[in-house]
Backbone as numpy.savetxt, mean C-alpha at the origin, in Angstrom:
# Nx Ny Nz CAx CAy CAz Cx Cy Cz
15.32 21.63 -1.32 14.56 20.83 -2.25 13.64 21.75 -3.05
13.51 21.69 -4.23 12.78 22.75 -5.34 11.35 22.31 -4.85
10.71 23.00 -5.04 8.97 22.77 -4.85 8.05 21.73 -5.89
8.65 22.05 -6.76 8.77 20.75 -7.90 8.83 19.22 -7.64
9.81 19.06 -6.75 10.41 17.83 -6.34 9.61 17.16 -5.34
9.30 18.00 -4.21 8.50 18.49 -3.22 7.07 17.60 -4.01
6.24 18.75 -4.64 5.07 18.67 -5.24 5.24 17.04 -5.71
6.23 16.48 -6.38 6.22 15.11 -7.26 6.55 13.99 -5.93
6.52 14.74 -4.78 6.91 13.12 -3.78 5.72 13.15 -3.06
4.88 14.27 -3.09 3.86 14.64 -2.21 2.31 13.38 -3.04
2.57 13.72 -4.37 1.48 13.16 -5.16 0.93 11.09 -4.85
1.79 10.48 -4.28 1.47 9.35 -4.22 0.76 9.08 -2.85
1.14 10.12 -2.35 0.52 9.61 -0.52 -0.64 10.09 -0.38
-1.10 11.48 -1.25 -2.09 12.14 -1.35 -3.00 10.85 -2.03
-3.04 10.44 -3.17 -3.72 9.90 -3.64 -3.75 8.80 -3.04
-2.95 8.05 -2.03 -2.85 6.92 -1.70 -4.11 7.21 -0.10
-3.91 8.63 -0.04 -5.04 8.90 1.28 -6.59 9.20 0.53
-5.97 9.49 -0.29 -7.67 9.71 -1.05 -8.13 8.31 -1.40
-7.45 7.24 -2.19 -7.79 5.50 -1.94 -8.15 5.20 -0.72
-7.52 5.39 0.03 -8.29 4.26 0.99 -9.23 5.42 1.56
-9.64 6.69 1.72 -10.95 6.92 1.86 -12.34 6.62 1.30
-11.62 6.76 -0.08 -12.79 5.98 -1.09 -13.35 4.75 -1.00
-12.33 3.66 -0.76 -12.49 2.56 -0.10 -13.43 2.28 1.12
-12.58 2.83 2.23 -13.19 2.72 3.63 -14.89 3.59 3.69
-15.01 4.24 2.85 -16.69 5.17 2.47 -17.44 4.00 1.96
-16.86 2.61 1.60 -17.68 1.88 0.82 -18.17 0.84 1.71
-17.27 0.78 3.08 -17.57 -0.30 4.04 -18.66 -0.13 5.47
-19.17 -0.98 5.54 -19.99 -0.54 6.48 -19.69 -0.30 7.86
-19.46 -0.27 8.64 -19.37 -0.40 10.25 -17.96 -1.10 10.43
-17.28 -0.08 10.19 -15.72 -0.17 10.91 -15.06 0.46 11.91
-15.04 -0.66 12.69 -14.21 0.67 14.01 -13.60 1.53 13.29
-12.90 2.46 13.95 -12.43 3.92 14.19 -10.94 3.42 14.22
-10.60 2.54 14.78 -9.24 1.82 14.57 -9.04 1.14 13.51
-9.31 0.45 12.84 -9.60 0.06 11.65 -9.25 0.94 10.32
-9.61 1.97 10.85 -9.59 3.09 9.97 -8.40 4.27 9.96
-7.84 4.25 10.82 -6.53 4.51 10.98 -5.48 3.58 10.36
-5.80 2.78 10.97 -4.60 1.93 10.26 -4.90 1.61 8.86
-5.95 1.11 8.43 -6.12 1.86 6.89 -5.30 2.86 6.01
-5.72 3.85 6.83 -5.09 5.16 6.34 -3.97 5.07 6.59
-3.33 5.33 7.69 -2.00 4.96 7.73 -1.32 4.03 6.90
-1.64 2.78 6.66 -1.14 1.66 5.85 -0.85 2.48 4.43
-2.30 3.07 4.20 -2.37 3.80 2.77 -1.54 4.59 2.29
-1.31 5.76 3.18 -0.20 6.87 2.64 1.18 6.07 2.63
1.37 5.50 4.03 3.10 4.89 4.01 3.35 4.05 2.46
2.45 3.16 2.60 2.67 2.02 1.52 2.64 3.32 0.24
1.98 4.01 0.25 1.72 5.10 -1.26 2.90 5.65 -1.18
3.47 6.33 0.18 5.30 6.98 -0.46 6.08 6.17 -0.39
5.77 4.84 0.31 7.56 4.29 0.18 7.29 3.32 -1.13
6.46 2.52 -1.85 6.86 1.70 -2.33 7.01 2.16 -4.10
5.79 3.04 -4.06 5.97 3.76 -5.92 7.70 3.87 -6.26
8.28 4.79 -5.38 9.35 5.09 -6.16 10.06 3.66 -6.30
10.24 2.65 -5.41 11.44 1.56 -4.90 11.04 0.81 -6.22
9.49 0.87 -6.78 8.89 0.24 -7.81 9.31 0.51 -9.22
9.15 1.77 -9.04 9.52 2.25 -10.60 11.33 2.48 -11.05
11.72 2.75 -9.32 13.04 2.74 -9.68 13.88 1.07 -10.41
13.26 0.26 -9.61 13.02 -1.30 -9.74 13.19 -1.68 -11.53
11.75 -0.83 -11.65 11.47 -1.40 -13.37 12.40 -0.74 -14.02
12.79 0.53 -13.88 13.98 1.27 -14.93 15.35 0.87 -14.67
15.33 -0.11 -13.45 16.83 -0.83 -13.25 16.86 -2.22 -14.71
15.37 -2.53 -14.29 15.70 -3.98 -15.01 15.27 -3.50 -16.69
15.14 -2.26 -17.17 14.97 -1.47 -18.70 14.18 -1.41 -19.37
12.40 -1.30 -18.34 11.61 -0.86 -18.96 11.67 0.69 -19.31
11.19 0.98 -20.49 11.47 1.85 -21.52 10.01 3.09 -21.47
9.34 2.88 -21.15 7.59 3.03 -21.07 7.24 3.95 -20.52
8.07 3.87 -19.28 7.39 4.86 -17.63 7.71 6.07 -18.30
6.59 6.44 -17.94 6.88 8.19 -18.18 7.76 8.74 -17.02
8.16 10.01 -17.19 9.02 10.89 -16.38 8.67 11.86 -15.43
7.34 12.00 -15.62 6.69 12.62 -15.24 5.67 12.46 -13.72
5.86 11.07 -13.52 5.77 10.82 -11.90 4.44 10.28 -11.85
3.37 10.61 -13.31 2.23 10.36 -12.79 1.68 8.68 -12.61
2.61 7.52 -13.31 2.93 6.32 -12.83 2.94 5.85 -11.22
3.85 7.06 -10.52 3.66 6.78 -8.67 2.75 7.48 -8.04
1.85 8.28 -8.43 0.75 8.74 -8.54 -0.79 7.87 -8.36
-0.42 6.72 -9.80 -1.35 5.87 -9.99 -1.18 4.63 -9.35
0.24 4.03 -8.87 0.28 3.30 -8.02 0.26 3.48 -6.69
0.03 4.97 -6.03 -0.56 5.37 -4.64 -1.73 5.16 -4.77
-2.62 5.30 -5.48 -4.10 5.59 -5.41 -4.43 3.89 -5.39
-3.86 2.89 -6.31 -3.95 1.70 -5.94 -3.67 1.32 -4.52
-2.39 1.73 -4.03 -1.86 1.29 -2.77 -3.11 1.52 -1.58
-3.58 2.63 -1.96 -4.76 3.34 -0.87 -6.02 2.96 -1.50
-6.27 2.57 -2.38 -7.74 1.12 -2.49 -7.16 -0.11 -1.69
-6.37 -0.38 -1.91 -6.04 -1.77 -1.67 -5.81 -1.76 -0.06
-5.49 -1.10 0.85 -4.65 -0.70 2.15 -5.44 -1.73 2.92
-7.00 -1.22 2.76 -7.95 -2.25 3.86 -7.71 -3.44 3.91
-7.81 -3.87 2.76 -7.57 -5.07 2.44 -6.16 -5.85 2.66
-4.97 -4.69 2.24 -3.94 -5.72 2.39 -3.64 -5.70 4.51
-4.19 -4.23 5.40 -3.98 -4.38 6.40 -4.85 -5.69 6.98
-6.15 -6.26 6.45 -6.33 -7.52 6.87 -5.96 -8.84 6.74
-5.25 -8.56 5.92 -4.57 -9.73 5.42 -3.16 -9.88 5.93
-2.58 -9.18 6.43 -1.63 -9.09 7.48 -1.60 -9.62 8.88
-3.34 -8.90 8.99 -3.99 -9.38 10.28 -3.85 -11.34 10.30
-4.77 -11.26 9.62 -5.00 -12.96 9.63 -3.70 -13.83 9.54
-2.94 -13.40 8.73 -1.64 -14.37 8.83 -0.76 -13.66 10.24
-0.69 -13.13 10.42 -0.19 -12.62 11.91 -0.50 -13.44 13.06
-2.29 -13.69 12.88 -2.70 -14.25 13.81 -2.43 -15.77 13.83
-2.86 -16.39 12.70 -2.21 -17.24 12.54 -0.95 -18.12 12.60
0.00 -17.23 12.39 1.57 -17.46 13.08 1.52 -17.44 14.54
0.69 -16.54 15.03 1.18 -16.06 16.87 0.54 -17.54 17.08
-0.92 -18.57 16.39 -1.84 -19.28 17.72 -0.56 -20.87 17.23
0.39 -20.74 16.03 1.14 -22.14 15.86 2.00 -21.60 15.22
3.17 -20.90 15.43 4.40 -21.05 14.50 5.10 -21.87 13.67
5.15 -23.06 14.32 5.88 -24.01 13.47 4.94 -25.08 12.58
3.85 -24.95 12.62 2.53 -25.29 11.79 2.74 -24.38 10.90
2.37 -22.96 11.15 2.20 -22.18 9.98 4.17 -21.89 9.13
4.89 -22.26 9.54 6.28 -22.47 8.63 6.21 -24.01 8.24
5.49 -24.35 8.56 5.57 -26.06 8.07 4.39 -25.85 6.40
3.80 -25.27 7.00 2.68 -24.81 5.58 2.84 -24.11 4.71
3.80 -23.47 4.93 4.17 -21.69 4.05 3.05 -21.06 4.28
2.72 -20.93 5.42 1.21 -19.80 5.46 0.35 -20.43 5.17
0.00 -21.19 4.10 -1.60 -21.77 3.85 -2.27 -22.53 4.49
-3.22 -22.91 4.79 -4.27 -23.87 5.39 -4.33 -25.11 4.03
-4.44 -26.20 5.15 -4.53 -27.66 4.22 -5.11 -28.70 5.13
């Protein structure tokens, strides 16, 4: 693999670990577990989903994306703001399914 290629797959997870640090620096008193999985959430979600994304939009012929990678770049650094947040929100509907399954498929997830 050229170093090039390398360098352009490396850029979304980096920034996606630098998001959710920025993030998690803004919260007060979070476990130590919490914060792992944060991070963790952050980088994975930052390398796997940019490319599946952009490959996605140039299937269906947007014209726009640059070539240049810095598009999965900017959607890591989102992925890793967002990580805390979307790992709690995982949480809660998780939990929610485990305390009534067939309540929460009777609802589509929502409360009513």
């Amino acid at each position: 693999m050229p170093p090039e290629s390398l360098t352009a797959k490396l850029v979304p997870p980096i920034a996606g670990f630098l998001g959710a640090v920025i993030m998690l620096s803004y919260m007060s008193e979070i476990p130590p577990r919490h914060w792992v999985t944060a991070l963790l959430a952050g980088v994975l979600a930052a390398y796997f989903v940019p490319p599946v994304l952009v490959a996605w939009l140039i299937h269906r012929g947007v014209a726009w994306l640059p070539a240049d990678g810095s598009v999965e770049g900017l959607l890591g650094l989102l992925l890793g703001l967002a990580s805390i947040h979307l790992v709690a929100g995982f949480t809660v509907l998780g939990r929610r399914f485990a305390r009534d399954p067939a309540g929460f498929i009777q609802r589509k997830g929502g409360d009513q």
